[in-house]
C-alpha positions in Angstrom: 42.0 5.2 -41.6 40.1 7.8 -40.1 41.3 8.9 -36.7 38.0 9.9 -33.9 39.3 12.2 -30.8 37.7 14.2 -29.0 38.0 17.3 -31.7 36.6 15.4 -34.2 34.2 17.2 -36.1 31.6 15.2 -36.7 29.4 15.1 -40.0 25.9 13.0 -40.9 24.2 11.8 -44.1 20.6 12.4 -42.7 18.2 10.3 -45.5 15.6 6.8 -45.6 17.1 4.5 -46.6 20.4 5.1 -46.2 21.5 1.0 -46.4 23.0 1.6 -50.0 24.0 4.6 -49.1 27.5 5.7 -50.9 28.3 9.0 -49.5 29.8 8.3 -45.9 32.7 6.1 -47.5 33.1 8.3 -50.4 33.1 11.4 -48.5 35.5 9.6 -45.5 38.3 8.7 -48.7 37.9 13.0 -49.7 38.4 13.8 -46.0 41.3 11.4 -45.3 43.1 12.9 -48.3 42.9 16.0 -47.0 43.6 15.0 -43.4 40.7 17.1 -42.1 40.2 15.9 -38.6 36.6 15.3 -39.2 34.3 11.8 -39.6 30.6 11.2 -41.5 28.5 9.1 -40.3 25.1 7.7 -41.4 22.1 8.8 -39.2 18.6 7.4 -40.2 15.9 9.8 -39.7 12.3 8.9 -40.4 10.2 11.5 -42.6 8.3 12.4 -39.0 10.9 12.7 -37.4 13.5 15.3 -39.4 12.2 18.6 -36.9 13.3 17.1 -34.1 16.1 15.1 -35.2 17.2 18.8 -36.8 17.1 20.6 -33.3 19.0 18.3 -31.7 21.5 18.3 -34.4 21.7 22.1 -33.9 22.4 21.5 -30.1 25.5 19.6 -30.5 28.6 21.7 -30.5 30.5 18.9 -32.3 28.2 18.5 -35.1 29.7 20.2 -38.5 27.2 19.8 -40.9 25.4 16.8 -43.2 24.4 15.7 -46.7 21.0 15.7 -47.0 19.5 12.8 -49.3 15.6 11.5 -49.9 13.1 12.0 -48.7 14.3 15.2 -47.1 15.8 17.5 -49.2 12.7 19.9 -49.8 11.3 19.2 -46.0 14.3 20.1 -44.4 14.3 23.6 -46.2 12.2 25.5 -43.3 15.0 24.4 -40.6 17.8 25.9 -42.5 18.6 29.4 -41.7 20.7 30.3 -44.4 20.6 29.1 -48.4 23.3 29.9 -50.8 21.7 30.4 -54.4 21.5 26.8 -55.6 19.3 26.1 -52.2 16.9 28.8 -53.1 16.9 28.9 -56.3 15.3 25.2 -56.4 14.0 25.2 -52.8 15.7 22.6 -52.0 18.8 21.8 -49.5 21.7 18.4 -50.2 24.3 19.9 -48.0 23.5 21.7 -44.6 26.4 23.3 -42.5 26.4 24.0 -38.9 27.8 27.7 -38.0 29.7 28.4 -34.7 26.6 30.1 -33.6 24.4 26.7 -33.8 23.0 28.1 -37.0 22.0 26.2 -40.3 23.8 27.0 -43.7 22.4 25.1 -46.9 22.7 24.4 -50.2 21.8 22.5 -53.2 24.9 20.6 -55.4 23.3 18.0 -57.1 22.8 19.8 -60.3 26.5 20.6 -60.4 27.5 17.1 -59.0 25.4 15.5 -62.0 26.9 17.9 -64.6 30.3 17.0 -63.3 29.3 13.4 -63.1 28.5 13.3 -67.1 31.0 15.1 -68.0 33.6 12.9 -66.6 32.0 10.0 -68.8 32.5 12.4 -71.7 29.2 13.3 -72.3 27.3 16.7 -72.4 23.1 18.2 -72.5 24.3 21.1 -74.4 21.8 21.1 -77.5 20.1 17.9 -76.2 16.5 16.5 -76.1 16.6 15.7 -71.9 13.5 13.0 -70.5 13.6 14.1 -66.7 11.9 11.9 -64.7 10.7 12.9 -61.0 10.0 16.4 -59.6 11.7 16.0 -56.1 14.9 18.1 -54.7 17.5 16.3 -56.7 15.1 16.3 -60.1 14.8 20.4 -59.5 18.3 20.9 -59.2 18.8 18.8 -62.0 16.6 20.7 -63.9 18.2 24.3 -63.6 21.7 23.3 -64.0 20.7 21.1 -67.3 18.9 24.1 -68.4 21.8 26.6 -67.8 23.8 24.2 -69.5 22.1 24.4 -72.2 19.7 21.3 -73.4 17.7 22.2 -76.0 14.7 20.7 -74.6 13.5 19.1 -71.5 10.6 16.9 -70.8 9.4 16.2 -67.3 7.4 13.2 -66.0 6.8 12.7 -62.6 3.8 10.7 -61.3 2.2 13.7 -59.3 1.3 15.6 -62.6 0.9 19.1 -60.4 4.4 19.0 -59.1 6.2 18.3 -62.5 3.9 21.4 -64.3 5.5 23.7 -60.7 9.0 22.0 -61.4 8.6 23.3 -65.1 7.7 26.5 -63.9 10.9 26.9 -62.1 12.9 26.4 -65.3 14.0 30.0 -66.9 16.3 29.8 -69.6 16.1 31.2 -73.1 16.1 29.1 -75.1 14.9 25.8 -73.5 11.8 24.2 -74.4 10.3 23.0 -71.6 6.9 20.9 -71.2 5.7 18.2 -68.9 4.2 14.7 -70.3 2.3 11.7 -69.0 4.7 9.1 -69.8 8.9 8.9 -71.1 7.6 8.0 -75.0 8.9 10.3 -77.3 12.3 11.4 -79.0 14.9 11.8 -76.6 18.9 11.7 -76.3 19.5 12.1 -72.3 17.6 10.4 -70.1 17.7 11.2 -66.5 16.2 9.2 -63.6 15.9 11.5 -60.6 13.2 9.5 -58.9 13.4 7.1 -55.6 12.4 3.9 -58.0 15.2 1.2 -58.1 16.7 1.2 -54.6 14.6 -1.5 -53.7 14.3 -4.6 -55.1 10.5 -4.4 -55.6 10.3 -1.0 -57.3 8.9 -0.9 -60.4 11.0 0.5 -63.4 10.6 4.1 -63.6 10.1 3.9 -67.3 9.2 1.7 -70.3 12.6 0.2 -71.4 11.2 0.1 -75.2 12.0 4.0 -75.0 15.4 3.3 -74.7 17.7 3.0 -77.8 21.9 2.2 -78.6 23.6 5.9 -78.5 20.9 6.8 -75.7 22.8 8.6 -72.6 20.8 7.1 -69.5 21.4 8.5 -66.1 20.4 7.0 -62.8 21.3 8.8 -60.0 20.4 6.5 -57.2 24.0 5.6 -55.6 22.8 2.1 -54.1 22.7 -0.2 -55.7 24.4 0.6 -58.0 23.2 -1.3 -60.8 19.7 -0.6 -60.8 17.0 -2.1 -63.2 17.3 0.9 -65.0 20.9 0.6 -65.8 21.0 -3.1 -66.4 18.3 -2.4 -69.4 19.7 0.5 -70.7 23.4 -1.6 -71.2 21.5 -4.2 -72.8 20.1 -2.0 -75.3 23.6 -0.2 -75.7 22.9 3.0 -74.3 25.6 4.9 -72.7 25.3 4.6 -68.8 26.2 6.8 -65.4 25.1 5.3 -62.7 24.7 7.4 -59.5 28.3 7.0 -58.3 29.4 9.1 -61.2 27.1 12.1 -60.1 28.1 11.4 -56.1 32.0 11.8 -57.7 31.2 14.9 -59.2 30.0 16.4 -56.0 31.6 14.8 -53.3 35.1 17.6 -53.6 32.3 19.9 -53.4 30.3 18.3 -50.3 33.6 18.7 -48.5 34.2 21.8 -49.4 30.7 22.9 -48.0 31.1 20.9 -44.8 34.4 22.2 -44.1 34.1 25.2 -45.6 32.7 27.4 -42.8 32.9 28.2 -39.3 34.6 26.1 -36.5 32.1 24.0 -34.4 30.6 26.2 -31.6 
């Protein structure tokens, strides 16, 4: 049980939705543990919304820091006056830490968190054909950290064709063949879903389930719900499954570290 005084520190996950959302019990269990006087909290901002919502944030002495989810992880980028590598490296921000000078620290984890994530289901990219699909701020961190880790290929399909040929441009590593394609046919043996589709229950599958096959490592990272239509279809074809509470394990150590990491509340 999480104690709230008056020296609480208190911490957000700023996204829409945020219904489903895992993090704040997740993260609440990691701080407990550590019995870190601090509290998360879920706080609903609205894409039009995030610059104001961001100020005020900045204003309150009490406020430690967030997790950033969709639809803000690239938009919240120009508020953030400091990014460690991950951050801008893929232009994109998960974690955002408030300094004792009302400053903004951020960075990016989700390409670590996911690594972590399918590793703990004892799986690997290293030498692997990867099917990406989406181009957003969790799909570009994704992208580097599967690259670093050596996949042997990965193919990208996003439904904005422009912004999966920039999120291909971002990839450098030697090695790594990547290209961008119109749909998920083709021969593949990871496939990752780091699009939005499947948190609501009239979202259309975000690929063809015929291009799934038994042996097939299929990742969704969307953390509510947690069987998605993605998931369910990929078990019934015998695939091997992580489902987006694996990636927000691999990460969520690291979210607290982050969050707790720096400077005492101002």
């Amino acid at each position: 049980m999480i104690g709230v005084r008056g020296t609480t520190r208190v911490l957000g996950i700023i996204g829409d939705p945020l219904a489903h959302a895992r993090a704040p019990e997740m993260v609440n269990a990691v701080i407990a543990e550590r019995g870190a006087d601090a509290v998360l909290v879920p706080m609903l901002v609205h894409g039009g919304e995030l610059a104001p919502a961001v100020a005020g944030l900045r204003a309150i002495g009490s406020f430690g820091g967030a997790v950033v989810t969709m639809p803000h992880k690239q938009a919240i980028v120009p508020f953030v006056q400091r990014l460690e590598r991950s951050a801008a490296e893929t232009g994109a921000v998960n974690v955002i830490r408030r300094e004792a000078d009302g400053t903004l620290t951020g960075d990016m984890l989700d390409g670590e968190g996911f690594l972590a994530g399918l590793r703990s289901i004892g799986q690997d990219v290293a030498g692997r054909r990867v099917l990406l699909l989406g181009a957003g701020g969790a799909a570009i961190a994704i992208a580097v950290a599967v690259a670093r880790a050596g996949a042997a290929a990965i193919t990208i399909v996003n439904r904005t064709h422009a912004r999966a040929e920039e999120l291909a441009a971002r990839v450098d590593a030697p090695g790594v063949a990547v290209r961008v394609a119109s749909d998920a046919h083709g021969d593949h043996d990871v496939v990752i879903n780091a699009t939005s589709a499947g948190m609501r229950p009239d979202d259309p599958m975000p690929l063809d389930p015929a291009v799934l096959r038994p042996g097939m490592v299929v990742s969704d990272i969307i953390v509510g719900p947690r069987r998605t239509p993605l998931v369910e279809a990929a078990e019934a074809r015998g695939c091997v499954v992580q489902n987006g509470d694996a990636m927000l394990a691999g990460q969520t150590q690291l979210m607290v570290d982050f969050l707790l990491g720096g400077s005492a509340a101002g």
